[in-house]
N, CA, C and O atoms as CSV, one atom per row, in Angstrom:
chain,resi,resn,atom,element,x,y,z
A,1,UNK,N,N,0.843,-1.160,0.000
A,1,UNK,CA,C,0.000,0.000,0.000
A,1,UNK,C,C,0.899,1.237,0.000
A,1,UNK,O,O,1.751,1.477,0.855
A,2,UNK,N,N,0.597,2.014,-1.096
A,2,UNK,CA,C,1.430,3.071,-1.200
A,2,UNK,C,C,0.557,4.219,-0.659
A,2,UNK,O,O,-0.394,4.674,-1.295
A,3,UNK,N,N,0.999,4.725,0.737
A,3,UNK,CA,C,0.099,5.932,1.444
A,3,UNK,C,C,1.657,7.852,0.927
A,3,UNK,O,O,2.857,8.108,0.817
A,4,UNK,N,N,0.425,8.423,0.843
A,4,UNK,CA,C,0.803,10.008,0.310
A,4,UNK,C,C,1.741,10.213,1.642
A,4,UNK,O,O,1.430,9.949,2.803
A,5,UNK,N,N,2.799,10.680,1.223
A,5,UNK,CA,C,3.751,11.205,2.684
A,5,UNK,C,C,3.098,13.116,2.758
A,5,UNK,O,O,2.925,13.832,1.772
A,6,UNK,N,N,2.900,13.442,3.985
A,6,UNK,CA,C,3.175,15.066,4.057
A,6,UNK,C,C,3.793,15.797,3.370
A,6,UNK,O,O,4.810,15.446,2.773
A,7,UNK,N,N,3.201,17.169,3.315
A,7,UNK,CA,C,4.016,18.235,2.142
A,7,UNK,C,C,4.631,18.979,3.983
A,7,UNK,O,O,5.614,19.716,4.041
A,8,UNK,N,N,4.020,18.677,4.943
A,8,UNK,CA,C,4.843,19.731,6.105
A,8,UNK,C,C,6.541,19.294,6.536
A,8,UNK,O,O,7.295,18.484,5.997
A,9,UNK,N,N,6.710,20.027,7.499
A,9,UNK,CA,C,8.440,19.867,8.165
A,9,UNK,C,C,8.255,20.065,9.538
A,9,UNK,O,O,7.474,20.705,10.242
A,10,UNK,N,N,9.312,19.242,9.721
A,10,UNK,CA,C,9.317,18.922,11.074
A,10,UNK,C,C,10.319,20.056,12.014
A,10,UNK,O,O,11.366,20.441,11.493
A,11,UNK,N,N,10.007,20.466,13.157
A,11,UNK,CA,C,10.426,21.702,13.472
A,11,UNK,C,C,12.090,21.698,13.150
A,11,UNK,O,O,12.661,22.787,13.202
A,12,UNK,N,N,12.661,20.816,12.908
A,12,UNK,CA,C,14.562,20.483,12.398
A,12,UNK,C,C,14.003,21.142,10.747
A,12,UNK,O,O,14.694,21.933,10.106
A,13,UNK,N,N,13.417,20.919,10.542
A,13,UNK,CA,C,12.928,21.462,9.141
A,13,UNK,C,C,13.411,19.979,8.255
A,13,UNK,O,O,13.827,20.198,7.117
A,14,UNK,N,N,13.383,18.739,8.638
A,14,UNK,CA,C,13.419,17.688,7.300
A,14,UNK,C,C,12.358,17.561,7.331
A,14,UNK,O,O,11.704,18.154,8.188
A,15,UNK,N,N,11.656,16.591,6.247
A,15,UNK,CA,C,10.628,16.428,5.768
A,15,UNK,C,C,9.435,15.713,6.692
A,15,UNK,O,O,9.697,14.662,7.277
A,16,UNK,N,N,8.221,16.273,6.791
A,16,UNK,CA,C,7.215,15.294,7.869
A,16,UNK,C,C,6.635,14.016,6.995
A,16,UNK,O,O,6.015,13.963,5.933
A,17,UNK,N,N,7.182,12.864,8.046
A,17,UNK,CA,C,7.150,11.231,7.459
A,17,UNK,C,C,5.914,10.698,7.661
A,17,UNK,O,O,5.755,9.483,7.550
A,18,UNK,N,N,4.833,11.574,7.998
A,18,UNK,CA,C,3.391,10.852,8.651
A,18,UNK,C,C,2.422,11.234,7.372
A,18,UNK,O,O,2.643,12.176,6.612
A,19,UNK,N,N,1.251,10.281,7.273
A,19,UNK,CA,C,0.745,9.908,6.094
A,19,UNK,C,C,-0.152,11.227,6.044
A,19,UNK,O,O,-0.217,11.977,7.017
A,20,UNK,N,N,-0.828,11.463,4.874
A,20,UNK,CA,C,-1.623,12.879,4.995
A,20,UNK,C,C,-2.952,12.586,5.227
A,20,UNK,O,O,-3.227,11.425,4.920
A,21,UNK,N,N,-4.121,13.410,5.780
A,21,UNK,CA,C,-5.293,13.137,5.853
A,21,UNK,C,C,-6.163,12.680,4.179
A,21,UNK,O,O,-5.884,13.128,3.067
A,22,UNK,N,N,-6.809,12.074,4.396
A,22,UNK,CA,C,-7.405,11.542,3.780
A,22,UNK,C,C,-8.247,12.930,2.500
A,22,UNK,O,O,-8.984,13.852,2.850
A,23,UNK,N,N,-7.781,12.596,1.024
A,23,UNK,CA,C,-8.339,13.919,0.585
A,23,UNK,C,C,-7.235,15.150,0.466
A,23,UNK,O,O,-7.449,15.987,-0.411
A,24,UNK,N,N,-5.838,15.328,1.470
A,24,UNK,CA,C,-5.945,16.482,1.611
A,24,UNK,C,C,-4.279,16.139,1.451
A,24,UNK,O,O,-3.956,14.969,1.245
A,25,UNK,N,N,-3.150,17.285,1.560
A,25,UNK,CA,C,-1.467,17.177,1.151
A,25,UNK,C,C,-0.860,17.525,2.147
A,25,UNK,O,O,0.261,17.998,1.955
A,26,UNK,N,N,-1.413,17.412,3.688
A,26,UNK,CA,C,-0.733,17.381,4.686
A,26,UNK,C,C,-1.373,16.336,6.092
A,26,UNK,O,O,-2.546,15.971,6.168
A,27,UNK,N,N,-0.403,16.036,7.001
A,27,UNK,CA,C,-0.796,15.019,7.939
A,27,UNK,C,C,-2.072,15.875,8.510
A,27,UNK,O,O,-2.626,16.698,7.781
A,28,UNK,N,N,-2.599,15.587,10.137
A,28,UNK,CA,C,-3.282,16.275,10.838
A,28,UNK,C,C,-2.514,17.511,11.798
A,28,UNK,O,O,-3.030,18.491,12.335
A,29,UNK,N,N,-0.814,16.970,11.783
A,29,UNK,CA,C,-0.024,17.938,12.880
A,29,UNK,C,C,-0.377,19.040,12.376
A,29,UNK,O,O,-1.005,19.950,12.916
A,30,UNK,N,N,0.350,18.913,10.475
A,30,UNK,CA,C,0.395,20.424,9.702
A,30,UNK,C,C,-0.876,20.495,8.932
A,30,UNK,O,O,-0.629,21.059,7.866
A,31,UNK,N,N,-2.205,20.144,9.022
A,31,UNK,CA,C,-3.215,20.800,8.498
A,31,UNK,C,C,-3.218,21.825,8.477
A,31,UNK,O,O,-2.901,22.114,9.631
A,32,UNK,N,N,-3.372,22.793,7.907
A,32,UNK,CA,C,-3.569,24.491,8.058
A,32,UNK,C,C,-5.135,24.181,8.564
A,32,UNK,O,O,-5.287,24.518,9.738
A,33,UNK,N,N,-6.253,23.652,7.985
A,33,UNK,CA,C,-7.743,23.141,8.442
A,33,UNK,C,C,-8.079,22.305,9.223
A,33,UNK,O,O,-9.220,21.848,9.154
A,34,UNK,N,N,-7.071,21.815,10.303
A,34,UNK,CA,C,-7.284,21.087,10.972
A,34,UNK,C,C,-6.867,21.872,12.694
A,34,UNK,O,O,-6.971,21.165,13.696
A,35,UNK,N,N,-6.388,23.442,12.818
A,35,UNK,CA,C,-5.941,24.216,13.854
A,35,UNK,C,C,-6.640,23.442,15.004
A,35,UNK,O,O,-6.211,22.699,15.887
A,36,UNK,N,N,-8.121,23.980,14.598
A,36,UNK,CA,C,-9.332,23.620,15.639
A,36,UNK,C,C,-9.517,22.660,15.980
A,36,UNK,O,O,-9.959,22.585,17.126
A,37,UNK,N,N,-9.354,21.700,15.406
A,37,UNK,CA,C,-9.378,20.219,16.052
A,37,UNK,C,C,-8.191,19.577,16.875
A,37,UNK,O,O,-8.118,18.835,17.855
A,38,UNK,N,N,-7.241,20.242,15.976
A,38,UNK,CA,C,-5.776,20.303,17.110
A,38,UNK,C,C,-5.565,20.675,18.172
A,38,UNK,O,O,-4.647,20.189,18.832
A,39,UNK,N,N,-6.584,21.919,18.768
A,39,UNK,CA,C,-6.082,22.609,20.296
A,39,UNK,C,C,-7.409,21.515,20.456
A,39,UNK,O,O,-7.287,20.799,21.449
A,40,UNK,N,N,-8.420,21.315,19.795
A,40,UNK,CA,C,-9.345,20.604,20.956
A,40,UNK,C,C,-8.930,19.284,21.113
A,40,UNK,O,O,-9.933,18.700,21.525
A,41,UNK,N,N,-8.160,18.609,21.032
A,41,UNK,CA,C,-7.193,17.607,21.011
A,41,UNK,C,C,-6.115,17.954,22.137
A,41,UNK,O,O,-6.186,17.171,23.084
A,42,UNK,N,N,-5.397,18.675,22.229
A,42,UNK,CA,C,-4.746,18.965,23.000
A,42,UNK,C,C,-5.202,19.850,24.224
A,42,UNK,O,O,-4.338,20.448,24.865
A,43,UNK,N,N,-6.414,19.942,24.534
A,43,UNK,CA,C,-7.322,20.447,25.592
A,43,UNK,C,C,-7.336,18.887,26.350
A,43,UNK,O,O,-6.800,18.580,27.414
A,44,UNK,N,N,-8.278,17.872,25.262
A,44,UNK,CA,C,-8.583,17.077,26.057
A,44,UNK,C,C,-7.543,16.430,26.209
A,44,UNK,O,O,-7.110,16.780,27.308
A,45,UNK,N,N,-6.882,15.704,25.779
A,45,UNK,CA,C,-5.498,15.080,26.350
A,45,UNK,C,C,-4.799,15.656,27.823
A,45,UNK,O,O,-4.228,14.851,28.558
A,46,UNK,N,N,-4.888,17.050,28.172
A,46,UNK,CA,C,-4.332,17.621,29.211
A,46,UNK,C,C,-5.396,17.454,30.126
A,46,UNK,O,O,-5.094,17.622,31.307
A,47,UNK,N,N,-6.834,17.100,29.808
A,47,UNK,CA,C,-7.444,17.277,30.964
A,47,UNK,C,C,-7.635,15.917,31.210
A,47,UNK,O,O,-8.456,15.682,32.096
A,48,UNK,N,N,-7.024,14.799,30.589
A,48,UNK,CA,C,-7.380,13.423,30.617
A,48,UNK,C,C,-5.848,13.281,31.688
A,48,UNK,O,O,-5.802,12.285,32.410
A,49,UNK,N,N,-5.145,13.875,31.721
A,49,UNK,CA,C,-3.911,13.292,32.703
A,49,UNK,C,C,-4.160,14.216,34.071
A,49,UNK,O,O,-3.215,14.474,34.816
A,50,UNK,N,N,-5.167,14.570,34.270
A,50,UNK,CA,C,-5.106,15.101,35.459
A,50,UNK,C,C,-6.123,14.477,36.628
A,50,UNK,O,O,-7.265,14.250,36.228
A,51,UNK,N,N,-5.915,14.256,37.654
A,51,UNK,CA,C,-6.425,13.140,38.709
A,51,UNK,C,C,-7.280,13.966,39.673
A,51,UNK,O,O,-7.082,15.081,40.157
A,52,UNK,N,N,-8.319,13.074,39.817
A,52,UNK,CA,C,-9.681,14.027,40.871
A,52,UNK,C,C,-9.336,14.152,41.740
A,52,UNK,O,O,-8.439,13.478,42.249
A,53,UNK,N,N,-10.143,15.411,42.429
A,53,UNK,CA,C,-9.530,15.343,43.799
A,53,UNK,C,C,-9.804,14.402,44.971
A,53,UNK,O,O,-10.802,13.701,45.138
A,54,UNK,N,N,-8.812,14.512,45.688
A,54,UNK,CA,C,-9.005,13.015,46.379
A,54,UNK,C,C,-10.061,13.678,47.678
A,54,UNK,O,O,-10.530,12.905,48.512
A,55,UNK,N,N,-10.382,15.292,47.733
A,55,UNK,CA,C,-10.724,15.212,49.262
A,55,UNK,C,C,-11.698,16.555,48.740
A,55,UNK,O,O,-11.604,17.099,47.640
A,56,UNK,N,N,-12.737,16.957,49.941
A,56,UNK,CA,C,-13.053,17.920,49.223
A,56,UNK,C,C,-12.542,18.918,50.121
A,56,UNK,O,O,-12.312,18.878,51.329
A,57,UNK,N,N,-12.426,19.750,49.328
A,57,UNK,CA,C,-11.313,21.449,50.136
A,57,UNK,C,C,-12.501,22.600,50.815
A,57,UNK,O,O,-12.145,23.693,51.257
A,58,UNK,N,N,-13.959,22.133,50.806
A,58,UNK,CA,C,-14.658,22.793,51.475
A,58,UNK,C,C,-14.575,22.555,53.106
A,58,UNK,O,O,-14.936,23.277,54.036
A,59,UNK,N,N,-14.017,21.380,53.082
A,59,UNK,CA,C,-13.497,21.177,54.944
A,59,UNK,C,C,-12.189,21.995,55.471
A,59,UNK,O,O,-11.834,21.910,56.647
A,60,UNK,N,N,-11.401,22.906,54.381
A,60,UNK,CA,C,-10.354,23.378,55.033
A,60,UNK,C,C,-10.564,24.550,55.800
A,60,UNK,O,O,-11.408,25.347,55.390
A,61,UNK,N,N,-10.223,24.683,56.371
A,61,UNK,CA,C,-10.444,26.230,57.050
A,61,UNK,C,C,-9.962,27.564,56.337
A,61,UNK,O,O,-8.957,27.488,55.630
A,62,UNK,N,N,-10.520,28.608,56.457
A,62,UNK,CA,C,-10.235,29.491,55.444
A,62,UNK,C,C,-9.294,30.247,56.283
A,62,UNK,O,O,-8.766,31.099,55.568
A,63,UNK,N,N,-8.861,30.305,57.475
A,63,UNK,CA,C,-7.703,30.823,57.962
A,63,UNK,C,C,-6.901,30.035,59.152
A,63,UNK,O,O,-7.029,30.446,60.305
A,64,UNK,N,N,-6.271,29.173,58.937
A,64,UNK,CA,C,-5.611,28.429,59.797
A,64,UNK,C,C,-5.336,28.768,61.257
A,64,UNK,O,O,-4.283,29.406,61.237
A,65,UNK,N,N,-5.681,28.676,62.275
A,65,UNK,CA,C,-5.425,29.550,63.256
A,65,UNK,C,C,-4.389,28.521,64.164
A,65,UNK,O,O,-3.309,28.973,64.544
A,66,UNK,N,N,-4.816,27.008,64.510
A,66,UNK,CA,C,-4.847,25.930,65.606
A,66,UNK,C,C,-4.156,24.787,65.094
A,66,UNK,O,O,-4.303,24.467,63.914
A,67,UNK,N,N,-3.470,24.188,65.812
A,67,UNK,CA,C,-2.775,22.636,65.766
A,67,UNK,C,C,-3.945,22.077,65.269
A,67,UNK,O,O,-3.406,21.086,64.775
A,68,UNK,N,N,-5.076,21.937,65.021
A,68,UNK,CA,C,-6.766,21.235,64.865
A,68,UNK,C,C,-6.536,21.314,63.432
A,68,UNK,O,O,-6.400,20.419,62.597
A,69,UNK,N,N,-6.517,23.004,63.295
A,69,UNK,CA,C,-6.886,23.205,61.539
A,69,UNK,C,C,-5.419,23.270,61.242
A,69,UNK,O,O,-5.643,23.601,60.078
A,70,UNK,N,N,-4.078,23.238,61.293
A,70,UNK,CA,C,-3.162,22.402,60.260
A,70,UNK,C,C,-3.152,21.115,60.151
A,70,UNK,O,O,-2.906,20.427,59.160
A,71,UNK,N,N,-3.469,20.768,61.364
A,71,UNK,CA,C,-3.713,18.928,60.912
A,71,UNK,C,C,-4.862,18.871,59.848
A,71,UNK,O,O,-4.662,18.026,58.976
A,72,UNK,N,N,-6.166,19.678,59.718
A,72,UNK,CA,C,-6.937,19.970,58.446
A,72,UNK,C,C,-5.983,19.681,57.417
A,72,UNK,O,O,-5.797,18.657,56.759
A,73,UNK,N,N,-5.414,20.802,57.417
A,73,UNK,CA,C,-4.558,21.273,56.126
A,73,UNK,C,C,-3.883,19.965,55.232
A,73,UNK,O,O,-3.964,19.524,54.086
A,74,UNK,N,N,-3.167,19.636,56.507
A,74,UNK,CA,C,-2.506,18.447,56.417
A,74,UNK,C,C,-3.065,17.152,55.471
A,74,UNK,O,O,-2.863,16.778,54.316
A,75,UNK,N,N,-3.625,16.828,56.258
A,75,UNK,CA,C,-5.044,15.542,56.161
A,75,UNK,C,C,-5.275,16.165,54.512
A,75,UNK,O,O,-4.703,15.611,53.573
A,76,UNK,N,N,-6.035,17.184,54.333
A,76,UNK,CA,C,-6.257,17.135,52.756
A,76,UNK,C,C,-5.236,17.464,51.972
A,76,UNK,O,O,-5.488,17.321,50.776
A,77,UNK,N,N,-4.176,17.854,52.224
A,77,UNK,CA,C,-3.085,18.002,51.550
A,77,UNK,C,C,-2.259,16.026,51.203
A,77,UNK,O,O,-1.382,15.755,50.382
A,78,UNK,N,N,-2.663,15.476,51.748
A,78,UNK,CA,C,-2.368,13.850,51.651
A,78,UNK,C,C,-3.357,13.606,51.005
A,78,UNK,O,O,-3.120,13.926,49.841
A,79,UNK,N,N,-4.492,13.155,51.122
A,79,UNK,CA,C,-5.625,13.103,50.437
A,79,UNK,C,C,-5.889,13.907,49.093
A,79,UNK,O,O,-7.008,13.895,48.582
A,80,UNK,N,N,-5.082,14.438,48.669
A,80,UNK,CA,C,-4.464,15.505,47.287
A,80,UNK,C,C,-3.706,14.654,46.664
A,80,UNK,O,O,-3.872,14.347,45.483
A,81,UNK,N,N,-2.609,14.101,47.572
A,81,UNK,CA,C,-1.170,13.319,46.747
A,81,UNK,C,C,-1.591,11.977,46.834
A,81,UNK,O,O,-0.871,11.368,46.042
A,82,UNK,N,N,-2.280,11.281,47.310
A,82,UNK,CA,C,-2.061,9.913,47.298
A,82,UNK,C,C,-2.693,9.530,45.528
A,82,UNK,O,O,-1.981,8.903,44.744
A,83,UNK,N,N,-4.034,10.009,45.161
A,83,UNK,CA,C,-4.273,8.842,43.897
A,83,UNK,C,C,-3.191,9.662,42.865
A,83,UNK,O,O,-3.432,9.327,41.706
A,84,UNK,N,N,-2.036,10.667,42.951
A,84,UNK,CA,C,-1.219,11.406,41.501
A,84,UNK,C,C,-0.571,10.009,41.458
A,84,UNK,O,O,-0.550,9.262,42.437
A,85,UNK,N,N,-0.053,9.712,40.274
A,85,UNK,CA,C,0.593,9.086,39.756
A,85,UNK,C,C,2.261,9.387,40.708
A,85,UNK,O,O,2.599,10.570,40.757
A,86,UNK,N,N,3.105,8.463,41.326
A,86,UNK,CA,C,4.392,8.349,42.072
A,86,UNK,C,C,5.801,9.592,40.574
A,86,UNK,O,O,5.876,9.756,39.356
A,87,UNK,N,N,6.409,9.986,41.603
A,87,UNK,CA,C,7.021,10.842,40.870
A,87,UNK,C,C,8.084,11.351,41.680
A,87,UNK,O,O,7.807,11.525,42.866
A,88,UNK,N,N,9.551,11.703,41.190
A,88,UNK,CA,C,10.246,12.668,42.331
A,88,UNK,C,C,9.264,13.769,43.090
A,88,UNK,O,O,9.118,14.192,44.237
A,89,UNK,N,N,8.874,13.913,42.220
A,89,UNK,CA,C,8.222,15.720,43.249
A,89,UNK,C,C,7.032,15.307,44.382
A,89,UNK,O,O,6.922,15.716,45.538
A,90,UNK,N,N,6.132,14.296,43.598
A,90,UNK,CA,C,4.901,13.428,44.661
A,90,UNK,C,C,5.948,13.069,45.716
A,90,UNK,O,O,5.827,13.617,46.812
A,91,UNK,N,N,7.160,12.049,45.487
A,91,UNK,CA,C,7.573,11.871,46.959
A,91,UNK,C,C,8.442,12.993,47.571
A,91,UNK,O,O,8.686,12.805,48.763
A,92,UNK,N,N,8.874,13.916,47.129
A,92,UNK,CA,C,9.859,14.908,48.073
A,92,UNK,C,C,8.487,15.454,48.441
A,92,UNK,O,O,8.499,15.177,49.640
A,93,UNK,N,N,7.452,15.972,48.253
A,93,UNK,CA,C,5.858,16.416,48.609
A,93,UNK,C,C,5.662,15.563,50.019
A,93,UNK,O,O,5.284,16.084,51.068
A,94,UNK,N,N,5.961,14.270,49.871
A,94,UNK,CA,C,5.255,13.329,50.645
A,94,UNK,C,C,6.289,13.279,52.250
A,94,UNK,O,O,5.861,12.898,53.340
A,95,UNK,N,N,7.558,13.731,51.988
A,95,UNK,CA,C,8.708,13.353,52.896
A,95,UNK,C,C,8.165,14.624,53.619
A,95,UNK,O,O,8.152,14.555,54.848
A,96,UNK,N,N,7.658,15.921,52.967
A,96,UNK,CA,C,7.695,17.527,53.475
A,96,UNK,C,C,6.393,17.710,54.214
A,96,UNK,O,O,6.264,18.507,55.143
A,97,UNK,N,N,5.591,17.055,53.827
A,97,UNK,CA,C,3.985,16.353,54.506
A,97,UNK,C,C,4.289,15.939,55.703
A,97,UNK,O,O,4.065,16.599,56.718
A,98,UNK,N,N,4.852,14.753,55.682
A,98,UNK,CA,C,5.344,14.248,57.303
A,98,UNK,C,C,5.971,14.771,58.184
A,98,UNK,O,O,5.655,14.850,59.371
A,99,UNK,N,N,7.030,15.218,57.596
A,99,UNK,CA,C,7.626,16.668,58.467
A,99,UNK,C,C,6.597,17.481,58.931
A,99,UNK,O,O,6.771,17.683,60.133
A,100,UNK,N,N,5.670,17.999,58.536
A,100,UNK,CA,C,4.889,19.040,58.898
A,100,UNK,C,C,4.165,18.252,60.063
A,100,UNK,O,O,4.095,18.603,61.241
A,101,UNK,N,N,3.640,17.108,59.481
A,101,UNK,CA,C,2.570,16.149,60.785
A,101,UNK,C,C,3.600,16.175,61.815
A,101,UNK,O,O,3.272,16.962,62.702
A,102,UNK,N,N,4.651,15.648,62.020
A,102,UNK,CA,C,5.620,15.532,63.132
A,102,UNK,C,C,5.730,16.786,63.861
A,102,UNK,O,O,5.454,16.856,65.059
A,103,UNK,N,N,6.033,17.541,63.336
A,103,UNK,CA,C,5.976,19.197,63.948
A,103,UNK,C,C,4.884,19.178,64.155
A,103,UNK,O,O,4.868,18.441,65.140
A,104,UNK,N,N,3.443,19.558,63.888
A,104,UNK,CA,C,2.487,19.668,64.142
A,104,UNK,C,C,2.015,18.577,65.394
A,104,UNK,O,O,1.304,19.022,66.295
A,105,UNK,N,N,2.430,17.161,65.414
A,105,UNK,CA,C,2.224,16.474,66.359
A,105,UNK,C,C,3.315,16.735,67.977
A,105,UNK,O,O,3.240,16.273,69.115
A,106,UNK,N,N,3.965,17.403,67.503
A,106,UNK,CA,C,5.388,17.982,68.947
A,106,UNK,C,C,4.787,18.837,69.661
A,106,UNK,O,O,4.840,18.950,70.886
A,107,UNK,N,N,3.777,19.910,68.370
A,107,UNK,CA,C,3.460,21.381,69.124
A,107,UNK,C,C,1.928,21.191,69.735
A,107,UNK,O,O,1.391,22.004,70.488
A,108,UNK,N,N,1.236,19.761,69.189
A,108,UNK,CA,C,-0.230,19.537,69.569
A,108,UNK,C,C,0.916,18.984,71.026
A,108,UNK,O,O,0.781,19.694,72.023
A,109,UNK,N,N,1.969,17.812,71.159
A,109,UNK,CA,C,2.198,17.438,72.811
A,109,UNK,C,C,2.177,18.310,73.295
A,109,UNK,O,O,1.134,18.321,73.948
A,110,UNK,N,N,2.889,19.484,73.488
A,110,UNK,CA,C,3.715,20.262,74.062
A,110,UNK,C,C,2.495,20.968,74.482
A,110,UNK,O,O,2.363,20.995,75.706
A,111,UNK,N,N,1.355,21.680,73.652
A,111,UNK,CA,C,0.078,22.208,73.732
A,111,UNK,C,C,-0.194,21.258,75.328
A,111,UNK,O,O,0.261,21.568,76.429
A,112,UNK,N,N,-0.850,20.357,75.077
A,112,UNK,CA,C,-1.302,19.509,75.938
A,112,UNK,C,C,-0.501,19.028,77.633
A,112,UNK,O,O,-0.948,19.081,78.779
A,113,UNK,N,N,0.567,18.664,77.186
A,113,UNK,CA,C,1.283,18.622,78.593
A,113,UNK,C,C,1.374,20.277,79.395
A,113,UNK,O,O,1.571,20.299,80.610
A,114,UNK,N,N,1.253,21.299,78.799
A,114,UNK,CA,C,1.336,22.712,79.063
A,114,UNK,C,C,0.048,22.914,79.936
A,114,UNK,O,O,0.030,23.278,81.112
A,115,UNK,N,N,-1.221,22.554,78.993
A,115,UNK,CA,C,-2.643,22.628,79.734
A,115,UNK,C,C,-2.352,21.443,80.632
A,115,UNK,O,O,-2.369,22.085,81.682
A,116,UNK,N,N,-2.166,20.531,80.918
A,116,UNK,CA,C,-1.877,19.502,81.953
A,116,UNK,C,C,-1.517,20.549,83.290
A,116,UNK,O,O,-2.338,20.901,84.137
A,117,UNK,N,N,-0.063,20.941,83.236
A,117,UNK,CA,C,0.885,21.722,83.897
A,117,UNK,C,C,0.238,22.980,84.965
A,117,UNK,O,O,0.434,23.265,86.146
A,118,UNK,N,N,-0.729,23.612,83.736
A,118,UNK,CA,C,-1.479,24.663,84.058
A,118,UNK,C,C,-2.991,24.455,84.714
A,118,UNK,O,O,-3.850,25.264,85.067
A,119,UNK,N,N,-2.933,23.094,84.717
A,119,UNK,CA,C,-4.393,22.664,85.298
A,119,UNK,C,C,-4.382,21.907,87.087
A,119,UNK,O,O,-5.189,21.678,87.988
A,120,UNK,N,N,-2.844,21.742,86.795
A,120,UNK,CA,C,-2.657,21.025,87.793
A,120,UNK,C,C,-1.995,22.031,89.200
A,120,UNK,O,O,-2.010,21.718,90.391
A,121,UNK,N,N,-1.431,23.323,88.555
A,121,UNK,CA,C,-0.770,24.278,89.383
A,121,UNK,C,C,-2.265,25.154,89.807
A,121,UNK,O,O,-2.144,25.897,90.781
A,122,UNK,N,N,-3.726,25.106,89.102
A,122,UNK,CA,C,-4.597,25.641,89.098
A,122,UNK,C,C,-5.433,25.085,89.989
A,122,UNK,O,O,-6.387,25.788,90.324
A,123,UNK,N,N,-5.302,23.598,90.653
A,123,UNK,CA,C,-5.802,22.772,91.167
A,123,UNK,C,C,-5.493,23.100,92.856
A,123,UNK,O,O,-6.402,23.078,93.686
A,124,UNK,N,N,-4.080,23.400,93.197
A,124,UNK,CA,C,-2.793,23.636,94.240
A,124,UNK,C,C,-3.275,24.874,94.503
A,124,UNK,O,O,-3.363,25.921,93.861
A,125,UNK,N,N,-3.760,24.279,96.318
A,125,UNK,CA,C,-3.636,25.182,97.335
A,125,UNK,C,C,-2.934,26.551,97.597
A,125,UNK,O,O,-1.738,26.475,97.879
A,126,UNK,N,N,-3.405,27.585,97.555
A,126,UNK,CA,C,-2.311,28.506,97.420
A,126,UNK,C,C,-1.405,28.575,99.088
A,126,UNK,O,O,-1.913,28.683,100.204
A,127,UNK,N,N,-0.163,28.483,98.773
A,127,UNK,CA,C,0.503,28.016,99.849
A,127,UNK,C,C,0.913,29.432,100.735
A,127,UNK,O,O,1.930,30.055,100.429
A,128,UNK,N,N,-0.017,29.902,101.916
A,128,UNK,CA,C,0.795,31.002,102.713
A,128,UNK,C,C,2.012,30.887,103.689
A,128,UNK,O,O,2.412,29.975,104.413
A,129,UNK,N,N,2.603,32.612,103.342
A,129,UNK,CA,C,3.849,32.590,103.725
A,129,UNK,C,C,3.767,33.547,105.279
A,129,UNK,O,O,4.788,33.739,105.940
């Protein structure tokens, strides 16, 4: 089967080796009549590699104030990365995530043994001198 080669060039400028549309003296890359079907092609392709969200972001708080709402943050910020496809950047993301929970889990102890501290000196007789 002898198929028509392209009259276009390839951005090196040699000759484009892909067969032409049917009817017409260029592939679909270099259609001059084919623009429109090309970006809508390349619309959907970009929106076909992108992954739902895993969480919904109406639970985040709109101003972080508390150890409560960064663990929010947190929590959907994981629930973001887990269904992306594995990647350097997904895991250096994922190492910088845990870091944050760990800190966030030091300053929720520290919170807590503090109110302990302060509940218990609040409890104590005031001692006269």
């Amino acid at each position: 089967m002898n198929k028509k080669q392209c009259k276009g060039k390839t951005q090196s400028g040699a000759a484009c080796r892909m067969a032409v549309i049917k009817g017409g003296a260029y592939c679909f890359t270099h259609d001059p009549g084919s623009a429109r079907d090309r970006a809508a092609a390349h619309k959907l392709g970009g929106e076909r590699t992108r992954a739902d969200h895993g969480s919904d972001g109406a639970t985040l708080p709109t101003a972080p104030r508390t150890i409560n709402d960064a663990m929010k943050v947190l929590d959907y910020v994981l629930l973001e990365l887990i269904p992306l496809e594995n990647s350097i950047q997904r895991a250096r993301t994922l190492i910088a995530l845990v870091a944050g929970y760990i800190d966030a889990l030091k300053v929720s102890e520290i919170e807590q043994r503090l109110a302990a501290i302060e509940g218990a000196l609040a409890a104590r007789p005031e001692v006269q001198q």
